[in-house]
N, C-alpha and C positions, 0 to 999 in steps of 0.2 A: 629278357623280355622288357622293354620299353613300356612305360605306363606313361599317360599324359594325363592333367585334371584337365576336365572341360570344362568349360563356364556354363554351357549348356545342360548337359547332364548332372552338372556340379559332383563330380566324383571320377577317379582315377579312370583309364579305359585305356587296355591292349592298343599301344598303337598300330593298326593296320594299312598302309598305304593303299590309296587305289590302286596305282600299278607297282607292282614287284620291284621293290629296288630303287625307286624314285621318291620322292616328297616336293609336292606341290604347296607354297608355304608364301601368301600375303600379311606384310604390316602396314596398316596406315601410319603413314610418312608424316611429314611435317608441312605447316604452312607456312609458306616463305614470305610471311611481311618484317621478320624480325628475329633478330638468334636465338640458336637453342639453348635452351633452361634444363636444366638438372634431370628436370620429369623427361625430357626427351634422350637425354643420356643414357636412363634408366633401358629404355624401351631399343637406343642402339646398343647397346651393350648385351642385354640378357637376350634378343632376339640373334643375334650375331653370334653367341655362347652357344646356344640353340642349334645355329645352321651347320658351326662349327662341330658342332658333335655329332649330329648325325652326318656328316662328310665322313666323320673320322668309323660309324659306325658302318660306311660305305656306301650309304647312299648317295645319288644324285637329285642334288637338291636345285631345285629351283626357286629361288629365293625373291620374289617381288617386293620393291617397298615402292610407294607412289609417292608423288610429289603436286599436293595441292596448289597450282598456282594462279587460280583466279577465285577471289571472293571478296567478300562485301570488306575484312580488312585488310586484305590486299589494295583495291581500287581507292579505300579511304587515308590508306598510307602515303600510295604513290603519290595522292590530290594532296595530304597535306605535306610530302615533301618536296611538291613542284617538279617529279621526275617520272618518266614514264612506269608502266608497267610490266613491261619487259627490264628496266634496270632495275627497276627493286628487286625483282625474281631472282634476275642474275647475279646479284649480288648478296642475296642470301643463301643464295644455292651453292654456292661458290664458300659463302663462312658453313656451312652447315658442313659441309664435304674434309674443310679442313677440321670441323671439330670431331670428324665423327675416326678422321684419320689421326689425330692426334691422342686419342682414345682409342687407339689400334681396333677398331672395328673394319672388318674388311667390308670391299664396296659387295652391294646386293646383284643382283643377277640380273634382272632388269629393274628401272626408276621410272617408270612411264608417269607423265605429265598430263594432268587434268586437259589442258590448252592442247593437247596431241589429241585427244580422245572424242573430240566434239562430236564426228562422226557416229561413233557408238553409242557413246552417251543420247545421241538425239534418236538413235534407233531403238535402243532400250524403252525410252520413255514413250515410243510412240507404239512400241507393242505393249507396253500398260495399257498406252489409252486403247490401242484395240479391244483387249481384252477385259475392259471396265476396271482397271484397278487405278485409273489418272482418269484427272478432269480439268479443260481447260476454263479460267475463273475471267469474270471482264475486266478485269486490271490489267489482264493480262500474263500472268504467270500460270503455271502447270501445276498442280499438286496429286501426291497420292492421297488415295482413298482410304485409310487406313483400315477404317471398319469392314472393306472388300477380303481385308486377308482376315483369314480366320486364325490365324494363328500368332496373332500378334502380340507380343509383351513374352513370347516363350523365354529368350534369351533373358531379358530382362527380371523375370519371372513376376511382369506387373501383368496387374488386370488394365482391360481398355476401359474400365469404366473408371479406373482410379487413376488412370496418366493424365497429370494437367498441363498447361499449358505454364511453361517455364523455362527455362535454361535457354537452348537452342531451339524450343518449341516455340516458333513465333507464332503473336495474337495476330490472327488476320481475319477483319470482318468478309473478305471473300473465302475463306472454309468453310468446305459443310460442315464439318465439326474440328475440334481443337485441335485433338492430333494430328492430324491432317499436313504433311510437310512439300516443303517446293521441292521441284524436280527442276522448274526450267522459270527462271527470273526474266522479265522482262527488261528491256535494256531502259534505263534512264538517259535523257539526251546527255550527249557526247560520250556515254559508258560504253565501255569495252565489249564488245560484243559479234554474234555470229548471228547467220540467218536460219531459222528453222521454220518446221509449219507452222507454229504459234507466233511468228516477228521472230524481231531481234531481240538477243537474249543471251544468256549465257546459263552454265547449268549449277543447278544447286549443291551443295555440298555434300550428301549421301549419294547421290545415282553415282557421281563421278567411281567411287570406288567400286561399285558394283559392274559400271559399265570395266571398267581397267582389270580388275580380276581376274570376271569370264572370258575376257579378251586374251589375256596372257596367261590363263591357269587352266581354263574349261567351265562348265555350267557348275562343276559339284569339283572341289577339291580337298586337300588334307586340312591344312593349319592355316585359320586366319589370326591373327594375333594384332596387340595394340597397349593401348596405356588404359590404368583403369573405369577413366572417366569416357571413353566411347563407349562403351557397354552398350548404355541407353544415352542419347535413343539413336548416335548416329550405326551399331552394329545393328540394332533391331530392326532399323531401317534399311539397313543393305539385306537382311534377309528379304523382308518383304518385298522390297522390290526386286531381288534377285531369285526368289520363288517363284513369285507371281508371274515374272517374266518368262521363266523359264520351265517351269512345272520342276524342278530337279529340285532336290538337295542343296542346299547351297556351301554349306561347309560340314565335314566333319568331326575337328578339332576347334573348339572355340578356346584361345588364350589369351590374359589376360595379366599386365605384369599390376605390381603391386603400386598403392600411393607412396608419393615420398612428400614428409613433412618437413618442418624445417624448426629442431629447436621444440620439437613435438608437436605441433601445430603447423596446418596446412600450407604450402607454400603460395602466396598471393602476393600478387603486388600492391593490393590493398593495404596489407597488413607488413609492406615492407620488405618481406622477406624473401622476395623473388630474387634466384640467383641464375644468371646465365651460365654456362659450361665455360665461356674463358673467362668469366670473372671467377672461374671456380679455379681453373687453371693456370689464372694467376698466382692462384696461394698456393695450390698445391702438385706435385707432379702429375700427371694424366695417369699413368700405372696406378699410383693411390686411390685415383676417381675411382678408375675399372676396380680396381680388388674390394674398395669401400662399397661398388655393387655388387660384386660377386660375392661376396661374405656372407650377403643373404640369399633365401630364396628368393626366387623372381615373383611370388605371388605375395611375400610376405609384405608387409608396410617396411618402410626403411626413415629412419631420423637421421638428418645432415644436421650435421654441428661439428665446431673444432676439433670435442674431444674426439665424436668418431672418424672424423679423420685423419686425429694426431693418432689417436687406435689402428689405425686403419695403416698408417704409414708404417708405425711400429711393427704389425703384423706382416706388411713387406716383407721392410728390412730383416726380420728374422729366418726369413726365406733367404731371401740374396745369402745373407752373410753366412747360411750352411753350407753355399759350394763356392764362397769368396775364394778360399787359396788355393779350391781346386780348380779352376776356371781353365787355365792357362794348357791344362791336360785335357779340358774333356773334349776338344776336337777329334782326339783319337780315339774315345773309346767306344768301347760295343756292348751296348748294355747284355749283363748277363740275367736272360728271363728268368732264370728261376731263381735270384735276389729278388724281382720286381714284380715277380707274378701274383701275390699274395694282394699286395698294393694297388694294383692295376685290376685284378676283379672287384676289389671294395672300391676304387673310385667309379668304375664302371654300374657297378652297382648303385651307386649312388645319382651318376647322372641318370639313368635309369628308371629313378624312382621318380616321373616327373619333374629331373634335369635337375636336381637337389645339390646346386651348386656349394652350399655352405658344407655337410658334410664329404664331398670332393675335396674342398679347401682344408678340409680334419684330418682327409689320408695324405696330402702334404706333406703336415706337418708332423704328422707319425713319422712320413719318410726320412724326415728333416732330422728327426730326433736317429733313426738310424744310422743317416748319415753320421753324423757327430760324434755316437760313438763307433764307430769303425774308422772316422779318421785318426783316432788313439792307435786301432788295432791292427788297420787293414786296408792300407790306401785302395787296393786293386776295387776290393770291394766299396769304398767311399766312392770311388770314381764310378764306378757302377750304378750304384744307387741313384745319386747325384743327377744323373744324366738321365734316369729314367724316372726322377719327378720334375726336370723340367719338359720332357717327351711328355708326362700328363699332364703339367701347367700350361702347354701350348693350348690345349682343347680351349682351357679358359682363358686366352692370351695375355698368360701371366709369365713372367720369368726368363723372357726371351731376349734380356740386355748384359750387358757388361755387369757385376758385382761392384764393381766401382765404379762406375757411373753414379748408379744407386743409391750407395753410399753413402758417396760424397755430396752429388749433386751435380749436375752439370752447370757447369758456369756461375754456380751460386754462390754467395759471401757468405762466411758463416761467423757470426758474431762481428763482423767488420772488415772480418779478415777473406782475403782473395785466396785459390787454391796454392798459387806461389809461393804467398807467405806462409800459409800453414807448412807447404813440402820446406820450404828455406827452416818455419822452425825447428823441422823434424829431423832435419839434416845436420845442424847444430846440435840438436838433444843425440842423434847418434854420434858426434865430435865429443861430446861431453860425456856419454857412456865407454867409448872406447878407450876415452883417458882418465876411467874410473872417478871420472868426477860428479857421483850420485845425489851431491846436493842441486846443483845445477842442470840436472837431467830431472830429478822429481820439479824443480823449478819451473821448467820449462811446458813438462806434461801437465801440471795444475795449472797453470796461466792458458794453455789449448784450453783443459776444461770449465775452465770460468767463463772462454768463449764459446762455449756450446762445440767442440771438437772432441773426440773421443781416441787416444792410438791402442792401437794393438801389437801386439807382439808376437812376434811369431818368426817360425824358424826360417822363413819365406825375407824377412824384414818388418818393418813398421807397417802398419797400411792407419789410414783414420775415418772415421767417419761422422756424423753428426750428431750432436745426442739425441 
């Protein structure tokens, strides 16, 4: 049985589909003025773990994430980079895509686009205003009403008396009251814009999601999910206006992944410590990213810093290097279920309990430790094992490369040294074994080790890796 926490209900809940067999599942996406940051990593990753498991649980999922690409720092980038708005778009869209692929995240089901949806979007807001939950203001913009819905601040679980005007809550002397948010922006001369009944204009940042949704999901679907900072007030506001609009339900599943700090403190670029996903992926391999997310729960807070992702690499590599020298074999084997059956209900179990990825990564490593000792005892069964935790490290798409790649490194210098010369020293240190000359062999392996290289021995050969 499947349990989900809802941010709604705030507590675990039976996941039940609306239709048998399917999962209906929106994330807000990303704003395309600029690359993604860590916090966005976080949300492709454990949302992609998510889709991925339940495919594997059989459903057919339909996976929506949208793509914001007209807003007020949208238009303020393009202006101060002297390039249109269609290049900026597509040029973020375009790094996002690679970042999100180099972080083995698979692409989503549909990506619908804000600038695609105008149509909706302007048909949504004008059954608010039918139905008194929008009012057009003499500036010229559209706003809802907030105080029309009565059920507003549920998600959030604030009172309307106590939400102030702050964050993405702009002060605008044309609301009847604070809360009060845009639907439809009036166009400023020369600004990017569409025709609707209120002028020209373009639409504000919450309906866009609401209108993309019910478009591509229905009035009322399963899993809306996001990063922890939409909560309030831009989810709150998709309910409302996606209630109001529709008299339905608007989401069943409300999820939300965790903050990520940096160094235990908030990640901002105030404070410095803003890091984008390839400035991350400069330092480290993309597998480490993923696993340094999956380690935890997706609800839990997570802290980036070296150690945890020199922790993070280390807890890789000790994965890789249990089926390192059996690699070469496991294209032929057939996992025997009832080695892996034991294993494969407690990770199941696990994602299960609200997609409890860290304890998934615990049955691993039990496997791990099997493996290890049955390669003393029992290759057949090594080879078995082996093959049926990387069969459940896919769900998390973890474990799905070469051992030595891993390893090594691909293409990387390790201490100064290129992969050549390390294989040239290790070819030498077995010249020098062979010809029982063991002072010149321990010579050779301490001088690897001062360069940060590590050899192994084994009845396969040398192999090395990084410390």
């Amino acid at each position: 049985m499947l349990k989900i926490y809802s941010s709604l209900s705030q507590q675990k809940e039976e996941f039940k589909p609306i239709q048998a067999g399917k999962v209906g599942i929106y994330v807000c996406g990303m704003t395309v003025y600029d690359y993604c940051h860590l916090g966005h990593a976080r949300v492709l990753v454990c949302f992609d773990i998510i889709t991925r498991y339940l495919r594997a649980k059989g459903y057919d999922v339909n996976y929506v994430r949208n793509i914001t690409d007209v807003d007020d720092k949208i238009l303020n980038r393009a202006r101060d980079n002297g390039e249109s708005v269609d290049a900026l778009t597509a040029r973020f869209i375009d790094a996002m895509h690679e970042d999100e692929r180099a972080l083995g995240v698979l692409s989503p089901s549909a990506e619908p686009r804000a600038t695609g949806h105008i149509g909706e979007i302007i048909a949504m807001i004008q059954r608010l205003m039918d139905k008194g939950y929008a009012y057009h203001a003499s500036n010229g913009d559209v706003y809802y009403a907030v105080e029309q819905f009565a059920d507003y601040g549920k998600l959030s679980k604030q009172k309307l008396d106590e939400i102030r005007a702050g964050a993405r809550v702009e002060v605008d002397a044309e609301k009847r009251s604070p809360a009060d948010f845009v639907l439809w922006k009036a166009a400023k001369p020369g600004e990017l814009s569409w025709s609707s009944p209120w002028g020209e204009g373009r639409p504000g940042w919450h309906i866009e999601c609401s209108a993309m949704s019910t478009q591509c999901l229905g009035d009322t679907f399963d899993i809306h999910g996001g990063g922890p900072d939409l909560k309030f007030p831009h989810h709150e506001n998709e309910i409302a206006q996606s209630e109001a609009a529709t008299g339905c339900k608007y989401v069943n599943y409300w999820m939300h992944a965790g903050p990520v700090r940096v160094d235990k403190r908030k990640m901002s670029k105030s404070l410095g410590n803003f890091f984008t996903i390839r400035e991350i992926l400069d330092r480290y391999p993309a597998e480490v990213v993923r696993y340094f997310i999956v380690s935890s729960h997706y609800r839990s807070a997570i802290d980036y810093s070296d150690l945890a992702l020199n922790e993070a690499r280390s807890g890789l590599e000790r994965l890789y290097n249990t089926f390192r020298e059996l690699y070469g074999e496991l294209g032929a084997v057939s996992v025997d279920e009832s080695l892996v059956e034991e294993y494969r209900e407690r990770f199941h179990q696990a994602m299960d309990d609200d997609f409890n990825t860290s304890s998934a990564v615990a049955v691993l490593f039990d496997m791990a430790k099997a493996v290890n000792v049955a390669k003393k005892e029992d290759r057949v069964k090594a080879l078995s094992l082996a093959k049926g935790m990387i069969d459940l490290a896919e769900v998390l798409g973890l474990l799905q490369a070469n051992p030595e790649s891993v390893m090594q490194g691909e293409n990387e210098e390790v201490g100064g040294l290129g992969v050549a010369e390390i294989e040239d020293y290790i070819a030498q240190r077995n010249a020098a074994r062979a010809n029982k000359d063991f002072a010149e062999s321990d010579r050779i392996r301490d001088l690897l080790k001062d360069k940060g290289v590590l050899l192994n021995d084994a009845r396969e050969g040398t192999t090395w890796q990084r410390a």
